[in-house]
Backbone as a ProteinNet text record, in pm:
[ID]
protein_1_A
[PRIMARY]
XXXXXXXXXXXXXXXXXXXXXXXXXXXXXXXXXXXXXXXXXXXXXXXXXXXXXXXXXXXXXXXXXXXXXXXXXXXXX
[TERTIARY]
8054.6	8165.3	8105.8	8146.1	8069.7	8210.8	8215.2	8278.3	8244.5	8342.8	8357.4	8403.8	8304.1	8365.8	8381.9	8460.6	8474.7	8522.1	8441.4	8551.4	8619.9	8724.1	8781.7	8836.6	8752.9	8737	8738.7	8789	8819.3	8721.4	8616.2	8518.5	8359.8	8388.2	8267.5	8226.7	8133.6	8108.8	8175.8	8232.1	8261.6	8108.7	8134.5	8048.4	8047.6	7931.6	8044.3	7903.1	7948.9	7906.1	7914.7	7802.3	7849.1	7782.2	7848.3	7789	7799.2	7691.4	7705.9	7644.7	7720.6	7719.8	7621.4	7584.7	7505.7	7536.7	7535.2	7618.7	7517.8	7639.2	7525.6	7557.2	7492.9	7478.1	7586.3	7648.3	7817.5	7720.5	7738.8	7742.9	7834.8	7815	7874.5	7962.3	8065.3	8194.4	8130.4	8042.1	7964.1	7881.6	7778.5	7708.4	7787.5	7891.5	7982.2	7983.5	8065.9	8110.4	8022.2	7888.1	7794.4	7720.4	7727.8	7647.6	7769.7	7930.6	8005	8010.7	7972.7	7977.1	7836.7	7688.2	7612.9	7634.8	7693.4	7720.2	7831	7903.7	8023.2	7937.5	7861.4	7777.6	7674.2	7583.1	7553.9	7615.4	7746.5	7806.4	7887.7	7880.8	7948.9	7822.7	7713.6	7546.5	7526.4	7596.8	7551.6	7652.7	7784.2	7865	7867.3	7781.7	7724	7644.7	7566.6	7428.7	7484.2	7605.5	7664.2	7721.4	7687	7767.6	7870.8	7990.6	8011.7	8111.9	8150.2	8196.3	8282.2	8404.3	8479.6	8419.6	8445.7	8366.9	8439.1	8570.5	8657.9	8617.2	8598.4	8597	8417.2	8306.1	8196.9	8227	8248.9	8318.3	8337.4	8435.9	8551.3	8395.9	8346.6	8245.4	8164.5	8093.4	7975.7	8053.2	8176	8240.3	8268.7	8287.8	8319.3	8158.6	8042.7	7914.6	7897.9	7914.6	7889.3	7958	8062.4	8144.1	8086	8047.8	8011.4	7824.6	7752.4	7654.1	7651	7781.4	7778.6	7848.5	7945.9	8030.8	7873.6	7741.7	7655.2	7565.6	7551.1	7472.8	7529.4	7670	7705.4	7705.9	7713.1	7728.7	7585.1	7476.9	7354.6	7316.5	7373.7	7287.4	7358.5
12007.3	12001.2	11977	11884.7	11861.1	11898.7	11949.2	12024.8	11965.3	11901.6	11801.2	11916.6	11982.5	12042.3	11948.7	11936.9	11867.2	11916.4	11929.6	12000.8	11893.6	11923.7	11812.8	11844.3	11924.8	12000.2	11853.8	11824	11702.3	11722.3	11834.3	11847.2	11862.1	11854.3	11848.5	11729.5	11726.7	11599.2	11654.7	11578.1	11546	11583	11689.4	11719.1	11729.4	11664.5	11661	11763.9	11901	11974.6	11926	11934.9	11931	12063.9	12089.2	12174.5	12169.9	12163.7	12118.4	12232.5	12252.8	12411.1	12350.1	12449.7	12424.1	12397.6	12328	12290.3	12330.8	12391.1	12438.5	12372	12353.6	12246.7	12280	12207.1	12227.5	12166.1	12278.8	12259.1	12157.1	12060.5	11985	12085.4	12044.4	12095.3	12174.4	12125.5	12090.6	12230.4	12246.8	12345.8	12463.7	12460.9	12587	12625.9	12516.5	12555.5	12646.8	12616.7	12641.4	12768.8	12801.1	12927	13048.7	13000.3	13083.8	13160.3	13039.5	13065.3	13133.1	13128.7	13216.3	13316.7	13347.1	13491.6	13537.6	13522.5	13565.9	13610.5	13483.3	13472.2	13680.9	13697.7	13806.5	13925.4	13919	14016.5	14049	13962.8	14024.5	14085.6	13989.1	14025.6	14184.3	14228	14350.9	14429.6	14386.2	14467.4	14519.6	14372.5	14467.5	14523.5	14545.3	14673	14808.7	14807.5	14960.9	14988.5	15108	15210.8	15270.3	15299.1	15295	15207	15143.4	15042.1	15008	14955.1	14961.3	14863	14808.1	14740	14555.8	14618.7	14483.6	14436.4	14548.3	14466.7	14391.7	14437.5	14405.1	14239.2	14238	14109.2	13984.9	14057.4	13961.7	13912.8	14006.2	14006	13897	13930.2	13819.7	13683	13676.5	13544.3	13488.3	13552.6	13517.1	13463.8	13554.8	13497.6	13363.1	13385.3	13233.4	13107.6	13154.3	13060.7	12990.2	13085.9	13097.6	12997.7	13073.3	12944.7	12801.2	12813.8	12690.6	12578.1	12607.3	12566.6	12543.4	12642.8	12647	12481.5	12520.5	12414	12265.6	12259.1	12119.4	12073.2	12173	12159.4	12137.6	12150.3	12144.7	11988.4	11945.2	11812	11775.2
14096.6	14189.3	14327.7	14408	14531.7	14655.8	14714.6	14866.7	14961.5	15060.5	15138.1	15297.6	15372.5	15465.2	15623.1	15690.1	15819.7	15970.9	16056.2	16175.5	16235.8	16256.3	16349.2	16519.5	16571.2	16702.5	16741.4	16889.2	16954.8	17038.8	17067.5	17138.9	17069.5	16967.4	16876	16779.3	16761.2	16636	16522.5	16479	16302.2	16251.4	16217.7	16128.6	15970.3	15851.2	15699.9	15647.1	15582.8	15468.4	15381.1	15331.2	15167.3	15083.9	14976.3	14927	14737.4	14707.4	14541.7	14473.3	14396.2	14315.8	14193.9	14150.3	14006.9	13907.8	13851.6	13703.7	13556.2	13465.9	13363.8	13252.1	13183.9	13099.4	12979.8	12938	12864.1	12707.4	12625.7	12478.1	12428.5	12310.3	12273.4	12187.8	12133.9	12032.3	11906.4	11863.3	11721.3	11758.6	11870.2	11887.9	11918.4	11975	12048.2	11855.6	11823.3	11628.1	11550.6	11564.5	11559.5	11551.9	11663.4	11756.9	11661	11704.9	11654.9	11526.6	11400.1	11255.8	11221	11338.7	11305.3	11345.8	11461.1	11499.3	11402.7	11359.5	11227.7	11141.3	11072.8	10913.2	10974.8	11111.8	11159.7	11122.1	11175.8	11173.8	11006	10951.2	10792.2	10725.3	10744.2	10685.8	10728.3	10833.4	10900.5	10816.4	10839	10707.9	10575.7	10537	10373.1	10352.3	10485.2	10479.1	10504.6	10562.7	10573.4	10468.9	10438.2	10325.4	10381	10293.1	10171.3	10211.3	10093.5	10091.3	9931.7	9956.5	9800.7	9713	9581.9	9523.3	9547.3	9606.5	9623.4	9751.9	9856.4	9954.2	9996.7	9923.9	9946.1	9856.4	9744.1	9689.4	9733.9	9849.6	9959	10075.6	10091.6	10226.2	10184.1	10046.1	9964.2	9934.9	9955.9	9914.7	10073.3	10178.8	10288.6	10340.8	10323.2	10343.4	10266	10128	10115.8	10138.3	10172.6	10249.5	10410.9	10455.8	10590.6	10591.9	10449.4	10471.3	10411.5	10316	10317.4	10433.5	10522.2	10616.3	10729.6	10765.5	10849.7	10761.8	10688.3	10609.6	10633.5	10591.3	10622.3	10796.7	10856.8	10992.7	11099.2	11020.4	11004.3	11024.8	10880.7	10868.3	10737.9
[MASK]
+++++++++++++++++++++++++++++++++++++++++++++++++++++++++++++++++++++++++++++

């Protein structure tokens, strides 16, 4: 973003600021997608290490993980 400052005092020079902020580098769509489904795939992996746990819902968790690396895999390459 670049900032355009000017005085317009009738007794002073026109003076022009500028001021350009830092720009940080913007992830493509694909990587944001990305970053997200490993931090998920993290956090269920962390779920089935805690006890106790029903036999249905660890099931659901191991089917949602492999869901999760296969969706990382195609998104991969």
């Amino acid at each position: 973003m670049l900032i355009s400052i000017v005085c317009d005092h009738p007794r002073k020079r026109r003076r022009h600021k500028r001021i350009e902020s830092p720009r940080k580098p913007e992830l493509a769509q694909a990587q944001k997608t990305l970053a997200k489904k490993r931090d998920e795939l993290a956090r269920m992996q962390e779920r089935l290490q805690m006890p106790p746990m029903s036999g249905r819902v660890a099931r659901e968790l191991r089917k949602h993980v492999a869901l999760l690396e296969r969706e990382l895999a195609a998104l991969q390459g």
